[in-house]
NUMARTI-736703 format. One record per residue (C-alpha): x, y, z. Coordinates in steps of 0.25 Angstrom, whole numbers, plus 5000, padded with zeros to 4 digits. Layout:
! NUMARTI-736703
REC|X|Y|Z
...
! end
This chain:
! NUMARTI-736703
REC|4956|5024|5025
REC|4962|5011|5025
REC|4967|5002|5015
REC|4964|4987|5012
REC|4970|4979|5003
REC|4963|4978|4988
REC|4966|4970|4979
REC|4975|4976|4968
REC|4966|4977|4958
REC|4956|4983|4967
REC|4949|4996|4959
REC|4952|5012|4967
REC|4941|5013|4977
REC|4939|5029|4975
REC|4924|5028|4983
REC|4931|5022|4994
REC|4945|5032|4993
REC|4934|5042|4993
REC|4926|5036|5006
REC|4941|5037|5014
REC|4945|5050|5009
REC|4932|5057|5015
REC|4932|5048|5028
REC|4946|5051|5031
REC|4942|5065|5028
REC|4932|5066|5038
REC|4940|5058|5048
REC|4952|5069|5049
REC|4942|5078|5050
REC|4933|5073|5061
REC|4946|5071|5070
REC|4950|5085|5067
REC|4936|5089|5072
REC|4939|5079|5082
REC|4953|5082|5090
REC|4957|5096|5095
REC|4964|5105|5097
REC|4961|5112|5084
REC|4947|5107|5084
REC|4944|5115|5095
REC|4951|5127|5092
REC|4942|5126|5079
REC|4929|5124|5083
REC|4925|5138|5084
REC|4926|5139|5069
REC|4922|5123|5064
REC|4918|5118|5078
REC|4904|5111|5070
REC|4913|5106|5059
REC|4922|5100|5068
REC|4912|5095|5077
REC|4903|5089|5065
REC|4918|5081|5061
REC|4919|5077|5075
REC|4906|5070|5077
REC|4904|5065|5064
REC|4914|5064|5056
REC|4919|5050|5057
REC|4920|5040|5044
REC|4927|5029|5049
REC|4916|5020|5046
REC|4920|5024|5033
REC|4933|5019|5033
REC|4928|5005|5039
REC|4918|5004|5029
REC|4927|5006|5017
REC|4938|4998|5024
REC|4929|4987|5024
REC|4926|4987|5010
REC|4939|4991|5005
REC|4944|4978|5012
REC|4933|4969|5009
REC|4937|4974|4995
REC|4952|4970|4995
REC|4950|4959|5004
REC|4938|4949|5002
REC|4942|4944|4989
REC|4954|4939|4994
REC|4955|4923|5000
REC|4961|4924|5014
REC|4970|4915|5021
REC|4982|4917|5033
REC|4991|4922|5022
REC|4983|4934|5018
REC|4977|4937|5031
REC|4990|4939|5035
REC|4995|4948|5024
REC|4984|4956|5026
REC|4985|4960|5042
REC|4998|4961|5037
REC|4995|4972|5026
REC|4984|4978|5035
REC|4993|4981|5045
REC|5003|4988|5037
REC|4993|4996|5030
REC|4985|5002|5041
REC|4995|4999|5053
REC|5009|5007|5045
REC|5001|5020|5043
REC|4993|5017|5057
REC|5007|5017|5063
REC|5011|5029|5056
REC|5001|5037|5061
REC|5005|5034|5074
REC|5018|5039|5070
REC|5015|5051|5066
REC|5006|5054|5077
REC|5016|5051|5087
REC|5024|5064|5085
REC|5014|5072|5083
REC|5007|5069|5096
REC|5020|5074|5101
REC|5021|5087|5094
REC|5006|5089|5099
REC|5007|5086|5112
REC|5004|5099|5121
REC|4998|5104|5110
REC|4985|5095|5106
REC|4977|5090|5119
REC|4979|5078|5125
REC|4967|5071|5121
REC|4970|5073|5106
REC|4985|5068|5109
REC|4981|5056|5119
REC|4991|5053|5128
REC|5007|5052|5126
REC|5010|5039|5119
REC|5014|5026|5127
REC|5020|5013|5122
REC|5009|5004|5123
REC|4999|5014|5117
REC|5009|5014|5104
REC|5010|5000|5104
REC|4996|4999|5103
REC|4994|5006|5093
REC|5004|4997|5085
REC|4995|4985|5085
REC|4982|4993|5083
REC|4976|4991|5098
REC|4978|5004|5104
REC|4962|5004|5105
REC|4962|4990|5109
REC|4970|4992|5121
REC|4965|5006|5124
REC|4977|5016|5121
REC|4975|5030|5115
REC|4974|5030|5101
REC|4988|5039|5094
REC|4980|5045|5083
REC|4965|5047|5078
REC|4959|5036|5071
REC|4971|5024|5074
REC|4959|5017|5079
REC|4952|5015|5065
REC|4965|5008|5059
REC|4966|4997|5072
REC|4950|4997|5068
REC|4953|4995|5052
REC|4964|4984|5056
REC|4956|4976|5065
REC|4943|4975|5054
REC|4953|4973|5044
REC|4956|4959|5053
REC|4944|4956|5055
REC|4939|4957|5041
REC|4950|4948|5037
REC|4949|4939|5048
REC|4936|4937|5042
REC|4942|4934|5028
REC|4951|4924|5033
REC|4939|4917|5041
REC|4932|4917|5026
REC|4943|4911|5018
REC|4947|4902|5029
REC|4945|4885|5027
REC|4933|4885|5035
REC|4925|4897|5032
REC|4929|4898|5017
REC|4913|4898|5012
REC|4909|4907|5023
REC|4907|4922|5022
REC|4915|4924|5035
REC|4915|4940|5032
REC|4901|4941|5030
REC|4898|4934|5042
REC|4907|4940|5051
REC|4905|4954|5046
REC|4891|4955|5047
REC|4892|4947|5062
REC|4903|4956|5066
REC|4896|4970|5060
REC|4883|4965|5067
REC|4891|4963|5080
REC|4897|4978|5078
REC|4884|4985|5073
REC|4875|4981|5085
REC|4886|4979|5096
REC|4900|4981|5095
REC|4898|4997|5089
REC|4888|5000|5098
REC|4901|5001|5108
REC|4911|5011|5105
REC|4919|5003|5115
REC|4921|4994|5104
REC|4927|5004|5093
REC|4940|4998|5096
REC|4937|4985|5089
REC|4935|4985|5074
REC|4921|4977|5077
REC|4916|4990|5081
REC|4919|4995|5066
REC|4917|4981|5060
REC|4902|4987|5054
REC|4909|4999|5046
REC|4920|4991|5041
REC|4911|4977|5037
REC|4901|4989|5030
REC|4914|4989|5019
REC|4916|4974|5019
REC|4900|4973|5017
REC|4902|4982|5004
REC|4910|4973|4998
REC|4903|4961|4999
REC|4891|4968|4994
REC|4899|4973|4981
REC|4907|4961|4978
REC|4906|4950|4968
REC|4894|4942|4972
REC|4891|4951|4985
REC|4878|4953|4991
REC|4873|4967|4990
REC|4865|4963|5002
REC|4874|4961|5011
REC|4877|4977|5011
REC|4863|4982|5013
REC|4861|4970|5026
REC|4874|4976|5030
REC|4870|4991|5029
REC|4856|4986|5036
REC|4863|4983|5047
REC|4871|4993|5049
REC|4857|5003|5048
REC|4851|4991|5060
REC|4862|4994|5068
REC|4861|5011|5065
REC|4848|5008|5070
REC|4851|4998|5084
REC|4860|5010|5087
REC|4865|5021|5077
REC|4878|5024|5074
REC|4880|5035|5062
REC|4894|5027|5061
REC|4886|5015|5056
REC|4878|5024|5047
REC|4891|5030|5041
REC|4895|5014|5039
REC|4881|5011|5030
REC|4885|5026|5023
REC|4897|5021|5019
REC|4893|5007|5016
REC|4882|5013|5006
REC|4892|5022|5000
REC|4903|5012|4997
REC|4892|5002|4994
REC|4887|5010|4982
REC|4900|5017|4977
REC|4907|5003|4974
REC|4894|4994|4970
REC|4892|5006|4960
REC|4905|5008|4956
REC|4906|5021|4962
REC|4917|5020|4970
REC|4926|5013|4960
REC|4924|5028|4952
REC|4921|5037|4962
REC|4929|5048|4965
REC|4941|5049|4958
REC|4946|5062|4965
REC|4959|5063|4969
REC|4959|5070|4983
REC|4949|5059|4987
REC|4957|5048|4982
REC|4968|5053|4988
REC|4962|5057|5003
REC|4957|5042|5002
REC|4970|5038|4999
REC|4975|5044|5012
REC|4964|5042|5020
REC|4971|5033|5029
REC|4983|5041|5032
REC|4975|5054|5034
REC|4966|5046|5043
REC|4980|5043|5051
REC|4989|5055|5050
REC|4977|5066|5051
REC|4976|5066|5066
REC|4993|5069|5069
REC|4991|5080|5060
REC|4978|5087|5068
REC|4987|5085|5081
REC|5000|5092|5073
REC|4992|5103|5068
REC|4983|5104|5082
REC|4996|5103|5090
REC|5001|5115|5081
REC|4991|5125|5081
REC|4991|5124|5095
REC|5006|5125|5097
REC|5004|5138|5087
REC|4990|5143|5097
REC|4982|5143|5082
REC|4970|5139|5090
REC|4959|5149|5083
REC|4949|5142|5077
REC|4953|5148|5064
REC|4966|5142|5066
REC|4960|5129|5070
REC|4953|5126|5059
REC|4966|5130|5050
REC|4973|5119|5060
REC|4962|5108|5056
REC|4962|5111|5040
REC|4977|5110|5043
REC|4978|5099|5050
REC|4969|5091|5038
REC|4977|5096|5027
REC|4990|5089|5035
REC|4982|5078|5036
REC|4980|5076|5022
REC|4994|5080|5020
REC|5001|5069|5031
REC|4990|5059|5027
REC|4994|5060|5014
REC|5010|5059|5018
REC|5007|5048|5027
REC|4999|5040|5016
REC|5011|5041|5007
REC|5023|5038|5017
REC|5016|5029|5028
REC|5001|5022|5021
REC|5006|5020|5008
REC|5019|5013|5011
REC|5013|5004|5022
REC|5001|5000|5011
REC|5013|4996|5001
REC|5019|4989|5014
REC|5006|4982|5015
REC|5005|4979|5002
REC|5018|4970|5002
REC|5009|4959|5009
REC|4999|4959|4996
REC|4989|4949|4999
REC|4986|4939|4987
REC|4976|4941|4977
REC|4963|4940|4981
REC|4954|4927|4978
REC|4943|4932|4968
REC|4944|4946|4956
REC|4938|4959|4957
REC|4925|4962|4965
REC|4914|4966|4959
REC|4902|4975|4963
REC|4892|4966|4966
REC|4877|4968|4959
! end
């Protein structure tokens, strides 16, 4: 769903495309299954589909987990100072924050459209200045405002790992830690401190350190698959996460070890450097991010229609749900072409410098 910066010789990533596109997937639907009105109007016909969506369709692990190697990817290879630090909050923030903001730009109006429409738990409240504010500098969690739209909290969540993990680069290129593995060290600290403390509380899941584990799972992947990595430190890592599964399960954390596994063997094969090559995936993967941002104002556009126009069958539910997807494959892609892609080429004006070492190889 997100994007980190690669360098530019970096090879396509079709596995990972592919991992995106069917997470995103899931994601619109398990809010759809999620929100009403047309959920409820439609349960009579798929009520068990909707509700299997609803309690078990959620992949964000994936998206933390892929985001952590895609980054460790583009990013570990490179020598960090204040320079390129810099440029990189920089670019991170108009990468995820422009389309972020967009979002919120579109589901402004249509909050207004739906309101007397869609229920008021599904809308929140109207919209004050210091909730919008918030929202602006990512800390409308934080501070305990309403979220505008589904799933705004995962971006405020990507952005704060994204600066830990480069805080952590900045600490192992520095003067004084220069021959110590600094993102070994504190990945694995700060996954342990997670895995049997800080995700036992949902009160935390406002603070990336709650997801750190899913996201340090991707990081953990390209250590063991780099030039001169340790395949071991992969399996010590899955390890713990099945010790953790067993001090006190969580399926998220079993998704985590899935995915893991999965992207471990597609790339250290060379599987996911081939595999697939399908247009449809490679585009949904390509949009994933602006589907995952624009999907929700279009379920309240359509929901505030139907009911305006009293199509509140089942029958006519679940024709409000197909049609509700299909506009959000339509908008995402709109929005990934006007919005995302001009804020990536925005982004890409502050091109950090090349990175300190060639190509990485699989390790063997």
């Amino acid at each position: 769903m997100s994007s980190t910066i690669l360098p530019p010789s970096s090879p396509p990533l079709p596995f990972v495309v592919a991992l995106r596109a069917v997470a995103a997937l899931i994601i619109v639907w398990h809010h759809f299954a999620l929100y009403p009105p047309l959920r409820d109007w439609a349960a009579p016909l798929v009520g068990e589909l909707l509700g299997w969506f609803e309690h078990h369709a959620r992949t964000t692990q994936v998206f933390f987990v892929v985001g952590g190697y895609v980054m460790a990817r583009g990013m570990d290879a490179r020598r960090w100072d204040g320079e390129q630090v810099r440029r990189f909050v920089l670019q991170r923030y108009l990468r995820l924050g422009l389309p972020y903001l967009g979002a919120i730009a579109v589901v402004l109006p249509a909050y207004l459209f739906a309101r007397g429409w869609i229920p008021e738990a599904v809308l929140g409240s109207p919209v004050t200045w210091p909730q919008l504010l918030a929202h602006l500098f990512f800390l409308q969690d934080i501070l305990g405002y309403e979220s505008l739209s589904a799933g705004l909290w995962f971006v405020c969540i990507n952005l704060q790992l994204s600066l830990i993990y480069i805080t952590c680069l900045w600490l192992r290129d520095g003067t004084l830690a220069r021959r110590i593995d600094f993102v070994g060290i504190a990945g694995w600290t700060l996954a342990a401190l997670s895995l049997f403390h800080i995700n036992l509380n949902p009160e935390w899941d406002r603070w990336s350190l709650y997801f750190f584990p899913y996201f340090f799972m991707g990081v953990v992947v390209h250590r063991a698959l780099r030039t001169g990595g340790q395949s071991r430190e992969f399996w010590l890592y899955q390890l713990m996460l099945v010790a953790a599964m067993g001090y006190e399960w969580r399926w998220r954390l079993l998704i985590a070890v899935l995915v893991g596994l999965l992207l471990y063997g597609a790339e250290r094969t060379g599987l996911g450097a081939r595999w697939p090559r399908n247009r449809v995936v490679a585009w949904l993967g390509g949009i994933s991010y602006s589907l995952f941002l624009i999907h929700f104002p279009a379920l309240v556009l359509v929901g505030s229609l139907w009911a305006h126009l009293e199509w509140t069958t089942p029958e006519a539910a679940v024709a409000g749900l197909v049609t509700a997807f299909f506009l959000s494959l339509a908008a995402g892609d709109l929005f990934h072409r006007w919005i995302e892609q001009p804020a990536a080429r925005l982004a890409r004006r502050h091109t950090l410098l090349p990175p300190r070492s060639g190509k990485l190889q699989p390790a063997r």
